[in-house]
C-alpha positions as CSV (number, residue, x, y, z in Angstrom):
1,X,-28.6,61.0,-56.1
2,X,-26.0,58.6,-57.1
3,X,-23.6,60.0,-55.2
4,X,-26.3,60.0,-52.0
5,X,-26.7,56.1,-51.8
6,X,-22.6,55.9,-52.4
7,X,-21.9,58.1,-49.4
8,X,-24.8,56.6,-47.3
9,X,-23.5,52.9,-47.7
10,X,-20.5,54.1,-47.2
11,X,-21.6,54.6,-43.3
12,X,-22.4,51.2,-42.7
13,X,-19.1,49.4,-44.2
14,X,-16.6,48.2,-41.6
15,X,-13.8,50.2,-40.2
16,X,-10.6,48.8,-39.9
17,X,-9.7,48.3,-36.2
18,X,-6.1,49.0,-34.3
19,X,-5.2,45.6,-32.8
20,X,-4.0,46.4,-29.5
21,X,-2.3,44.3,-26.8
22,X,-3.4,44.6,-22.6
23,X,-2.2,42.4,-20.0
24,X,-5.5,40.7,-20.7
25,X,-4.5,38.7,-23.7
26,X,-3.3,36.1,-21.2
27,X,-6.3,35.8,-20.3
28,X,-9.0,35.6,-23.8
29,X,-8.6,31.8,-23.9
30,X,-9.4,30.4,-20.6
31,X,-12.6,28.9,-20.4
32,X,-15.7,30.8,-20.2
33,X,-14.5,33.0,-22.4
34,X,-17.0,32.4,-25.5
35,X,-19.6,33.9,-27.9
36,X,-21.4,36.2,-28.0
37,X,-18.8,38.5,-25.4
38,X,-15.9,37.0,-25.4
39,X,-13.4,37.8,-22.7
40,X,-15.7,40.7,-21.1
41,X,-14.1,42.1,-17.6
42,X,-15.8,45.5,-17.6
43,X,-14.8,46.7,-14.4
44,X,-11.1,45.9,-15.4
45,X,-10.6,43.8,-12.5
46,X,-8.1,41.6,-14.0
47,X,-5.6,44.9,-15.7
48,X,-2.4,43.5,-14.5
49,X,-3.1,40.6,-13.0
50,X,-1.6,37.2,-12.5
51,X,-3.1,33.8,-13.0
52,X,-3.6,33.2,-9.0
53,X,-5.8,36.0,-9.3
54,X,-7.6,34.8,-12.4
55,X,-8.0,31.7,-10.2
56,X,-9.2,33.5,-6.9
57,X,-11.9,35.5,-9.2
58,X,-12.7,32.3,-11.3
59,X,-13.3,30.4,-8.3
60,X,-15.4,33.3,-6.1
61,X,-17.7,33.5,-9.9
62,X,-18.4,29.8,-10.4
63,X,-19.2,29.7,-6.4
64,X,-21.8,32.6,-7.2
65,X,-23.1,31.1,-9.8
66,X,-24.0,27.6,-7.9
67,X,-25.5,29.8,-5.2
68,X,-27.5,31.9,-7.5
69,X,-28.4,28.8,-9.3
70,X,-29.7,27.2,-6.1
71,X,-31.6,30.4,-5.2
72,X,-33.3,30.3,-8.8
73,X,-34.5,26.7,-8.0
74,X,-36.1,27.2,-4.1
75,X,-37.7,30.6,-5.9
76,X,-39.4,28.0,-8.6
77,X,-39.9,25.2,-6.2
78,X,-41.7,26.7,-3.6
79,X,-44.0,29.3,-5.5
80,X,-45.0,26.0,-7.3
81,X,-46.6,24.9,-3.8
82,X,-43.9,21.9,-3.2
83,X,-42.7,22.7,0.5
84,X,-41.5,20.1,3.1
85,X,-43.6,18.0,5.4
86,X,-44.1,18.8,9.2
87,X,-43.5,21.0,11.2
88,X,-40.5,24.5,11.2
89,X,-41.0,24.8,15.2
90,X,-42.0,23.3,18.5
91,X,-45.2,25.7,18.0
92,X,-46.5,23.5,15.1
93,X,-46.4,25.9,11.8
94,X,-46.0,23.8,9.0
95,X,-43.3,24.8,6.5
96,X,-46.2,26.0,3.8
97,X,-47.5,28.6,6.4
98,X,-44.6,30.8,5.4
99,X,-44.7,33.2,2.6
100,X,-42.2,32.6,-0.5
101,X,-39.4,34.5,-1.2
102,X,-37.9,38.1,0.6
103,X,-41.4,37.6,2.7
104,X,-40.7,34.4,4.5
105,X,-38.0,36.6,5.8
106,X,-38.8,40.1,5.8
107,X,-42.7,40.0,5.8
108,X,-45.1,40.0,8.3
109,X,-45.8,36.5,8.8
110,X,-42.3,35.6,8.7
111,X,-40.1,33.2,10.1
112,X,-38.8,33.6,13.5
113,X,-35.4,35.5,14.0
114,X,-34.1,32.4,15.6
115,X,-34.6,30.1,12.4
116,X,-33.3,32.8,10.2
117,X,-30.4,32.4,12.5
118,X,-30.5,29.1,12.3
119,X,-30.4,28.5,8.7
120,X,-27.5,31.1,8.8
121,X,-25.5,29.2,10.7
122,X,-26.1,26.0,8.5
123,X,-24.9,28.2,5.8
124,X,-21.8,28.8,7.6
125,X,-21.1,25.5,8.7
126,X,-21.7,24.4,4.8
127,X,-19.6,27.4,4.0
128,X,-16.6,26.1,5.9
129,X,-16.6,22.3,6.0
130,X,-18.0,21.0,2.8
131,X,-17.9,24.2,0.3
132,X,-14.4,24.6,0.1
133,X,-11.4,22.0,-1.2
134,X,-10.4,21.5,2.3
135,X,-8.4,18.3,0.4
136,X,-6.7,21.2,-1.7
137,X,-6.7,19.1,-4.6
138,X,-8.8,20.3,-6.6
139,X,-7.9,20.3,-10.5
140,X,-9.7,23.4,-11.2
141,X,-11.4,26.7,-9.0
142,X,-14.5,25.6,-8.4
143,X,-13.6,21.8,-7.9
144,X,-15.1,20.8,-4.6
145,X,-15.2,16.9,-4.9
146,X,-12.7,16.5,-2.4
147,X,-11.6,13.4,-3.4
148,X,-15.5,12.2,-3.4
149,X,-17.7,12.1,-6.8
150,X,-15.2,10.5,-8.8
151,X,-16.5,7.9,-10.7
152,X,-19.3,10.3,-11.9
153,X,-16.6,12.9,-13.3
154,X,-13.6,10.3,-14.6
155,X,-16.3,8.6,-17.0
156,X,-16.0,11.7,-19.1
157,X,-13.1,12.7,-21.7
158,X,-11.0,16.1,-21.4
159,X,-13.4,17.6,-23.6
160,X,-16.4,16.9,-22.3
161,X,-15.4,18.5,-18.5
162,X,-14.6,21.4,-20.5
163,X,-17.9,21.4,-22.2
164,X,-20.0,20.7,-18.4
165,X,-17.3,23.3,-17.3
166,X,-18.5,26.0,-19.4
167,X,-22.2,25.5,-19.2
168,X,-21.5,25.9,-15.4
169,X,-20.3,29.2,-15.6
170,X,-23.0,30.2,-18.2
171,X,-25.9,29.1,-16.3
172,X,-24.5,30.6,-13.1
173,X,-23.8,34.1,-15.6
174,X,-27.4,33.8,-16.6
């Protein structure tokens, strides 16, 4: 019986584990990589990469994020009732006439083709005039201030941008 409990606790002890070395390692102490994962690239999109592709996937994530982010809040906003005053076309349909979410789009009492076109082509214009560091001065991917913003981001010390830094990329990997 003795012997039993020996060999079954034996099961759960630790096993010691080979320390390796991938071109990765160049990578585990950028920011964003914290507890509980860690560095986690799963689809092993950065085996043999440089750090101007770190940058382009660092700056394509944190840009997902924002947008995902922004999606979350509409989604609570409007099925909380808050829409906007007036009217969405010459016809007269008030904004809170439209369904929420994939429905105000997909459903049938949609909105017209021609404002899902339109709010498209916002995006776009966003997309290429203010959502990107047309300045190219940015001090890190994702920095979009474009000269603009300043005095809110200077008041802070080095550790603190880290610290707003990293929450941003957790609440956009949320």
């Amino acid at each position: 019986i003795i012997a039993t409990i020996i060999g079954s606790a034996a099961a759960f002890a630790p096993t010691p584990v080979a320390k390796t070395t991938t071109s990765l390692n160049a990578f585990e102490s950028e920011l964003g990589a914290q507890p509980p994962l860690g560095f986690w690239d799963p689809l092993g999109m950065l085996d043999g990469a440089d750090q101007e592709r770190f940058d382009r996937l660092r700056y394509v994530e944190v840009k997902h994020g924002r947008i995902a982010q922004l999606a979350f809040l509409g989604q609570i906003v409007t099925r909380n009732g808050q829409h906007f005053d007036g009217a969405i076309d010459k016809a007269g349909d008030a904004y809170s006439s439209f369904p929420n979410g994939l429905a105000a789009i997909l459903g049938d009492n949609a909105i017209p083709k021609e404002g899902v076109q339109q709010i498209l082509i916002f995006i776009g214009i966003l997309e290429v005039t203010l959502m990107s560091d047309w300045t190219e001065s940015a001090e890190f991917p994702g920095d979009l201030r474009n000269g603009t913003f300043e005095g809110a981001w200077n008041k802070w010390n080095d550790k603190q941008k880290l610290q707003k830094r990293a929450v941003e990329l957790n609440n956009g990997r949320a």
